[in-house]
C-alpha positions as CSV (number, residue, x, y, z in Angstrom):
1,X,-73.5,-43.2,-31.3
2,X,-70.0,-42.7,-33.6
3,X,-68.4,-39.2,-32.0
4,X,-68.1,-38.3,-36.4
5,X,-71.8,-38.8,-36.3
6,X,-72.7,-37.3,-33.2
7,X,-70.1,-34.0,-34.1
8,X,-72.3,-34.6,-37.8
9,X,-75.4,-34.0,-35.8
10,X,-74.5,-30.6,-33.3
11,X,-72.5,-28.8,-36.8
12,X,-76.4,-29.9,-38.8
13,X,-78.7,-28.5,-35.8
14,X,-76.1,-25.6,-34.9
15,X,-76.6,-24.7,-38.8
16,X,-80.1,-25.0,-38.4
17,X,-80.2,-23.0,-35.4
18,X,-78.4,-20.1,-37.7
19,X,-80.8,-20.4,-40.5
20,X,-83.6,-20.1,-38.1
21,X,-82.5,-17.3,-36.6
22,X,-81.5,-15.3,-40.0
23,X,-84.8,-16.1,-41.2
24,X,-86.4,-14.7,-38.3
25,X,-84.2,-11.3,-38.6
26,X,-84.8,-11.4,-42.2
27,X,-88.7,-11.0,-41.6
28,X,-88.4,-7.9,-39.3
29,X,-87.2,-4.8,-38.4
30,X,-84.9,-3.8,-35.5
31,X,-83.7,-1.2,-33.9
32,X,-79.8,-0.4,-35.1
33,X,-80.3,-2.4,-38.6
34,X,-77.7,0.0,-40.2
35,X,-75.6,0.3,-37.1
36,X,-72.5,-0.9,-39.9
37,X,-73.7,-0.7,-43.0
38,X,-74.4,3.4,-42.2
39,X,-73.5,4.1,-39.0
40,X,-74.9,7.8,-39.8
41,X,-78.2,7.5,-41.1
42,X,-80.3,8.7,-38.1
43,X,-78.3,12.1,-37.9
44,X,-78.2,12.6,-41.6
45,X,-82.1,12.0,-41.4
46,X,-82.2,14.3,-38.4
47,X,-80.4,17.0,-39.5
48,X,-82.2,17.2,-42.9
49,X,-85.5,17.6,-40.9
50,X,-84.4,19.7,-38.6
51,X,-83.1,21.8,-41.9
52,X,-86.6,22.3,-43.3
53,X,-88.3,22.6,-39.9
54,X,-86.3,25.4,-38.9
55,X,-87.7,27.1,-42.1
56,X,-91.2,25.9,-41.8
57,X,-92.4,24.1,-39.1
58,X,-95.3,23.0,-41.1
59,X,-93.4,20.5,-42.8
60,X,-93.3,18.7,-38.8
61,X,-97.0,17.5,-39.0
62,X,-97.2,16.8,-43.3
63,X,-94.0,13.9,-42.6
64,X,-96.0,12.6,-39.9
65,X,-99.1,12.2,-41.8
66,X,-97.4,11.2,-44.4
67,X,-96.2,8.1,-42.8
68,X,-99.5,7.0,-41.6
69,X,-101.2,7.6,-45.1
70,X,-98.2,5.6,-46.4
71,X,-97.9,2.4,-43.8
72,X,-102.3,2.5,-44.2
73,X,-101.7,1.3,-47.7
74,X,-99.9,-1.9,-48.9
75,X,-97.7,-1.4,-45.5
76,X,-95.0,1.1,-44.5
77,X,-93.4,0.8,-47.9
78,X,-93.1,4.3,-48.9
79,X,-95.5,4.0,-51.7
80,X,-96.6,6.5,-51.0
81,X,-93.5,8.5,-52.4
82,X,-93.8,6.9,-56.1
83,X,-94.6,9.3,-58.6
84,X,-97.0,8.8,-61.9
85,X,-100.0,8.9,-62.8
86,X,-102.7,6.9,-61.2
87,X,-100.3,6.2,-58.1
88,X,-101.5,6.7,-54.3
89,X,-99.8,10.5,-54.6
90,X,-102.9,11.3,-56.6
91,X,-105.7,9.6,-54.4
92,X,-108.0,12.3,-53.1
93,X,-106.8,11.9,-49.4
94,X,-103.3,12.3,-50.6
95,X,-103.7,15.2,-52.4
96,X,-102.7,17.8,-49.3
97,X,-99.5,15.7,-47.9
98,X,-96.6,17.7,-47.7
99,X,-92.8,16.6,-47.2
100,X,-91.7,15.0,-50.1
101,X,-88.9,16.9,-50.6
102,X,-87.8,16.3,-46.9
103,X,-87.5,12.9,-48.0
104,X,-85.5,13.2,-51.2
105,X,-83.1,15.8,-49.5
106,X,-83.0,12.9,-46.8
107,X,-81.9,9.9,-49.4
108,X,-79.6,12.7,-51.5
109,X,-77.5,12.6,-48.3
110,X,-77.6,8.9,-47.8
111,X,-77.5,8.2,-51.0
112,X,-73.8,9.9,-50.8
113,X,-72.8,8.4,-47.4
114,X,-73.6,5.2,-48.5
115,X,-75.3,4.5,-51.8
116,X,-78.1,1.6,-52.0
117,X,-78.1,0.9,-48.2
118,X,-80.9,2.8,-47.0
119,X,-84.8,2.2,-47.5
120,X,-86.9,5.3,-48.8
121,X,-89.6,3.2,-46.0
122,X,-86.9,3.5,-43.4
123,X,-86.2,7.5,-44.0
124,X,-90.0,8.4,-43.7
125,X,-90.4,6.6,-40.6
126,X,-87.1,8.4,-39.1
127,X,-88.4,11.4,-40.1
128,X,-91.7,10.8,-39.1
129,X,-90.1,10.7,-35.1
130,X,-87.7,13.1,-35.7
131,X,-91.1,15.5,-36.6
132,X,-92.6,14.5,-33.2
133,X,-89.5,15.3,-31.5
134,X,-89.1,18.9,-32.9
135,X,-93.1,19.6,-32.2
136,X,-91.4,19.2,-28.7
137,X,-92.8,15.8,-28.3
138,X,-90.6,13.0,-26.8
139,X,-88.8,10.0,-28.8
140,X,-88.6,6.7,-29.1
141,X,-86.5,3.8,-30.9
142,X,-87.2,3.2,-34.8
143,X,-86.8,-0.2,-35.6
144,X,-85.5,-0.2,-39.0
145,X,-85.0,-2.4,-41.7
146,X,-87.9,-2.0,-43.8
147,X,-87.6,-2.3,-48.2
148,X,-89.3,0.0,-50.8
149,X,-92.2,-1.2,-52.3
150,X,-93.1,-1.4,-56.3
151,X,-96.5,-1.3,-56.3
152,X,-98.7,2.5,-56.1
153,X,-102.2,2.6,-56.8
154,X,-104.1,5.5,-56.2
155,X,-107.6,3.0,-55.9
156,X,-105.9,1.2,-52.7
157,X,-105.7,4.8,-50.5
158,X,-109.7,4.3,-50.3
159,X,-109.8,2.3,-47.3
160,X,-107.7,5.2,-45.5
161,X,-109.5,6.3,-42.0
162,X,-111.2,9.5,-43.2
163,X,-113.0,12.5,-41.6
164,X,-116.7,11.4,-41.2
165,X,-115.8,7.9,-40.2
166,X,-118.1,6.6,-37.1
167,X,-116.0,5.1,-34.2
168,X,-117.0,1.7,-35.3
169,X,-115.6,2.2,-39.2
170,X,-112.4,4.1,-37.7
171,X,-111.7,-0.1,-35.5
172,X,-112.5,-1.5,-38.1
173,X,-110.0,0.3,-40.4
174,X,-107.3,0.0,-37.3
175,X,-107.7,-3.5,-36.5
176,X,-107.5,-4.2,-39.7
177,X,-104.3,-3.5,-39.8
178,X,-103.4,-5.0,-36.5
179,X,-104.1,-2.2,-34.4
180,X,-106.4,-2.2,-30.9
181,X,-108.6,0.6,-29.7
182,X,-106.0,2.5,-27.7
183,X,-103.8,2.7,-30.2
184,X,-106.2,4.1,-32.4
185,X,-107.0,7.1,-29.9
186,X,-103.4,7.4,-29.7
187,X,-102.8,7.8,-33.3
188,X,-105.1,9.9,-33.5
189,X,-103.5,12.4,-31.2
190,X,-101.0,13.3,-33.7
191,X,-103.6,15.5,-34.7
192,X,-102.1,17.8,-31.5
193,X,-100.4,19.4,-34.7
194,X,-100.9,20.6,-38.1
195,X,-103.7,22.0,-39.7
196,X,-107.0,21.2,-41.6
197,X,-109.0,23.0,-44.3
198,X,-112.4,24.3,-44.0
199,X,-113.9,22.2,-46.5
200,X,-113.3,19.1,-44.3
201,X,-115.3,20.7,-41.4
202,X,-117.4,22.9,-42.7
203,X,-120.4,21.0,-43.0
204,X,-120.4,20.4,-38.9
205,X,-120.9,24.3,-39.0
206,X,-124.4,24.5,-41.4
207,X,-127.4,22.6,-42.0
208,X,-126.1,19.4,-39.6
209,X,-129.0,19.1,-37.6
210,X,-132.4,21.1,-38.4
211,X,-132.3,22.3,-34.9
212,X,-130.8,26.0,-33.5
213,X,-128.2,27.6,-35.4
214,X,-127.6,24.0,-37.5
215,X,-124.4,23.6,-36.5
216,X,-123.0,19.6,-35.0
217,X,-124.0,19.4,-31.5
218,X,-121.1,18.3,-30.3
219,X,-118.9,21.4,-31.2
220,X,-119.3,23.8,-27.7
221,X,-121.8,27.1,-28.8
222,X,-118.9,29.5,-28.1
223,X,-116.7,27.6,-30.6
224,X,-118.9,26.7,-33.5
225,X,-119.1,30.5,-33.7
226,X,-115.8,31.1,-33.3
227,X,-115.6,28.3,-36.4
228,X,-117.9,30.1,-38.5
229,X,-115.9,33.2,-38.6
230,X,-113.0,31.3,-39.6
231,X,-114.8,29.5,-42.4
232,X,-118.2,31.4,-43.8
233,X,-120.4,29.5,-45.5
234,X,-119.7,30.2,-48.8
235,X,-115.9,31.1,-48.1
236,X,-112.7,29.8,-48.9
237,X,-112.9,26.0,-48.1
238,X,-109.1,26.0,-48.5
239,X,-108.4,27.7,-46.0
240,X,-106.3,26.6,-43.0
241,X,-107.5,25.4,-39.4
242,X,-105.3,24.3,-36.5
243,X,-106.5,20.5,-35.7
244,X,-105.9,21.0,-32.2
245,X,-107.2,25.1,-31.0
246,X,-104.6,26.7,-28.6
247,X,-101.2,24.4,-29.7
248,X,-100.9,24.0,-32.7
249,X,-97.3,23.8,-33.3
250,X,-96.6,22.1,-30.1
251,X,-97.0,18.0,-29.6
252,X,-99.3,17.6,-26.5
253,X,-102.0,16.4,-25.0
254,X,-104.1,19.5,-25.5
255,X,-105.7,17.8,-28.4
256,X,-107.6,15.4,-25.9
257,X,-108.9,18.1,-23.8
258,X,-110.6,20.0,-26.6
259,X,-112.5,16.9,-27.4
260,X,-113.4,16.9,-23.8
261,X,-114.3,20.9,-24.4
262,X,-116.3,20.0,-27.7
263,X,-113.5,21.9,-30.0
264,X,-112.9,19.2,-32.0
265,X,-112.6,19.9,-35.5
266,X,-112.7,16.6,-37.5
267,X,-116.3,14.7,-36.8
268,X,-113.9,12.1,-36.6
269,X,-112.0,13.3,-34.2
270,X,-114.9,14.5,-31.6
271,X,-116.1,11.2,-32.0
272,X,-113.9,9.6,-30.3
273,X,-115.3,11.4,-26.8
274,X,-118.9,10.5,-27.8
275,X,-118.6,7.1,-28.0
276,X,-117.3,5.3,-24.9
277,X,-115.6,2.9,-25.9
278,X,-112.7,5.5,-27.2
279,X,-113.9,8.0,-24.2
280,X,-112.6,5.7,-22.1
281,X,-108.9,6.6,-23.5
282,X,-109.2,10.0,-24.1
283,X,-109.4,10.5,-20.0
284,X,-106.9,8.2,-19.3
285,X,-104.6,10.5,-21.7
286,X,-106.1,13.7,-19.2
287,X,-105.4,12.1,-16.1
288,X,-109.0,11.4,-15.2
289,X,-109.5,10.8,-11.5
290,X,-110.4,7.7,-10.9
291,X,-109.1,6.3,-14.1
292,X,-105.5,4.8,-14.2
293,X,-103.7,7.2,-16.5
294,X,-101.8,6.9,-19.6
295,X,-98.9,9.0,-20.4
296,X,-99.4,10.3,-24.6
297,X,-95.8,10.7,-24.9
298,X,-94.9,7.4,-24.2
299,X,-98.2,5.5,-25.6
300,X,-97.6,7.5,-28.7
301,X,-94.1,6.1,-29.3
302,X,-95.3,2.5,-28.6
303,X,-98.5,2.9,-30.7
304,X,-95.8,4.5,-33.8
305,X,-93.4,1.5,-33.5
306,X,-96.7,-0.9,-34.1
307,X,-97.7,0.8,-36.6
308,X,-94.6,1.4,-38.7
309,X,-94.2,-2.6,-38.6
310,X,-97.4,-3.1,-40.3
311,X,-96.9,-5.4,-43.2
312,X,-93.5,-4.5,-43.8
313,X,-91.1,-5.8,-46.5
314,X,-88.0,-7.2,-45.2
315,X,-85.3,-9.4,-46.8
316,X,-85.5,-10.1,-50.4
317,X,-89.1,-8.7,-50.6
318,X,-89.2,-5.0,-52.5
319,X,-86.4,-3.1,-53.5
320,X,-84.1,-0.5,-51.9
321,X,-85.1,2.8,-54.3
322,X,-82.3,4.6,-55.9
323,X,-85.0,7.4,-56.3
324,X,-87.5,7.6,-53.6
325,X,-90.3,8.5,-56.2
326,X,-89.2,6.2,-58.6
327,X,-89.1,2.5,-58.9
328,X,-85.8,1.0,-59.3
């Protein structure tokens, strides 16, 4: 072969190679995306949660849901952030999310540091960890490099996991997205904070079953009437309801042991020690003898970085948002 032709060939597949390779970055996120192109944007994102937290911790569990009600729906995109009418904001299950304003503090910052770097998608996940972090849970790396979405339709939150859902619906709904068992019982954990209202759970409490007092029996005797007196029959169904009894504010794995106790709230939730093929997880996350044992922590974190990569935009796909609740 001519050495021109042969040098022709190495530059064409060395070029091809680097194509390759950009494409393949191009389609995903990684952890340290804006290592140059904002060096800061993990503190600023910190330091803005931590801002609110320290005010009302409340906020720590509403980002967190937040960000699985948003990456459940057309991907973690932040359309869930888009204001107007008719957008996923207004869906029923979105009515209660808290945290926006965590979020637009956030991109105000970043917006200033570096303006039209930084994804509204990539500042919910941040913040979503940094939440876990200050419920006293442990980290983990965010892979970053996720674009805004343009699309927000309040009809495309149906398919969200909701609180009646049998086991079965709740796989479906997770594999769905690419998503296996355990991380489903993982996910679900997050529940070890924040808060409910009665009228989600109230119904376990009367007229479930046509036996006894009527209550679900799955919640423990001692606890449905400790539930009752927290939400009467006819009372206040807005009223407020720690998700996981005893720790509320801290991230733990308390929540699984009060699904072992019968205290959970959500039928949702409590289902996932009634049926054994999510039983199975729940001990491991206890420590069950017998049963090799997974560490919620760490499983979380793993189960979070899957999910925050669900049909992400990357690339030239989507937009970065000026605005968070605005398309660009």
């Amino acid at each position: 072969m001519d050495v021109s032709c042969f040098s022709q060939n190495v530059l064409l597949v060395t070029l091809l190679l680097a194509i390759a390779v950009s494409l393949v970055e191009s389609q995903g996120t990684r952890v340290g995306f804006y290592s140059t192109s904002c060096p800061r944007v993990e503190s600023i994102v910190r330091s803005t949660v931590q801002s609110h937290f320290g005010s009302d911790p409340t906020i720590a569990p509403g980002l967190l849901r937040m960000h699985f009600h948003d990456c459940f729906v057309h991907g973690c995109d932040a359309s869930i952030l888009i204001d107007g009418p008719g957008t996923e904001k207004t869906a029923p299950p979105n009515l209660l999310l808290r945290g926006y304003e965590v979020i637009d503090d956030a991109k105000t910052r970043l917006e200033a540091a570096c303006p039209g770097v930084v994804s509204c998608a990539d500042i919910l996940a941040l913040a979503a960890r940094d939440s876990v972090v200050l419920s006293s849970g442990a980290s983990w790396a965010v892979p970053t490099g996720r674009r805004d979405g343009t699309v927000s339709q309040a009809s495309d939150a149906a398919n969200l996991p909701g609180f009646r859902d049998s086991v079965d619906v709740q796989k479906q709904k997770f594999a769905a997205k690419g998503l296996n068992t355990q991380d489903l019982v993982t996910l679900v954990g997050g529940h070890t904070i924040g808060t409910t209202a009665c009228q989600f759970f109230r119904y376990r409490l009367y007229n479930f079953t046509t036996t006894g007092n009527g209550a679900d029996p799955s919640i423990t005797a001692a606890f449905v009437s400790q539930l009752q007196a927290l939400c009467p029959q006819n009372g206040d169904g807005s009223r407020r309801i720690g998700l996981d009894t005893g720790s509320v504010n801290r991230f733990d794995n308390s929540f699984f042991a009060n699904l072992r106790d019968g205290k959970g709230i959500l039928e949702s939730d409590q289902r996932l020690w009634t049926d054994a093929s999510t039983k199975t997880f729940v001990q491991r996350f206890l420590g069950i003898r017998g049963l090799l044992g997974l560490t919620f922590n760490i499983e979380f974190g793993r189960s979070m970085v899957k999910m925050s990569n669900i049909e992400v935009k990357t690339g030239t796909v989507g937009e970065i948002r000026k605005v968070c609740s605005k398309v660009n």
